[in-house]
C-alpha angles and dihedrals in degrees: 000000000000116000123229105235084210134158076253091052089054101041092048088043108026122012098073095048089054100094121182086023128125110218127196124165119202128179144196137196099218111043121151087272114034122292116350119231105185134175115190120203129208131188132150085263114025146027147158145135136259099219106203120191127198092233088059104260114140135204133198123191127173140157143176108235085194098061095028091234136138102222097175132028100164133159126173140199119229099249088052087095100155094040084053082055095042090048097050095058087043091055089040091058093047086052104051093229110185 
């Protein structure tokens, strides 16, 4: 069974865990690819932002304010199933999730 990488995905999984983060969520109707689902997260020393579209498609952004580097810039298409999974533990160890 194929998971839904959602704004309900990340606040059941991840959202509680992210402690010291500020967390806002914004949508559109009319994104690149479909409607736009996104959570922005905000700490001293990192932040970023989980872009879902309605077609499936899937971004991750992150970046460490301490250091001044971009350490992801991904975007997914909805049939890269096992790169959404990579790219989500790669975002959870970045962000020190419990």
């Amino acid at each position: 069974m194929q998971m839904i990488y959602d704004l309900t995905w990340f606040k059941t999984y991840i959202a509680s865990k992210m402690i010291g983060y500020e967390l806002g969520y914004r949508c559109w109707n009319d994104g690149d690819f479909g409607s736009l689902n996104q959570v922005q997260f905000n700490s001293e020393k990192m932040g970023g932002a989980m872009d879902c579209w309605g077609q499936g498609w899937t971004g991750i952004h992150l970046i460490d304010y301490s250091a001044d580097v971009e350490l992801l810039n991904i975007l997914l298409a909805p049939t890269q199933e096992s790169a959404k999974i990579e790219s989500f533990s790669k975002l959870l160890k970045f962000l020190i999730v419990e």
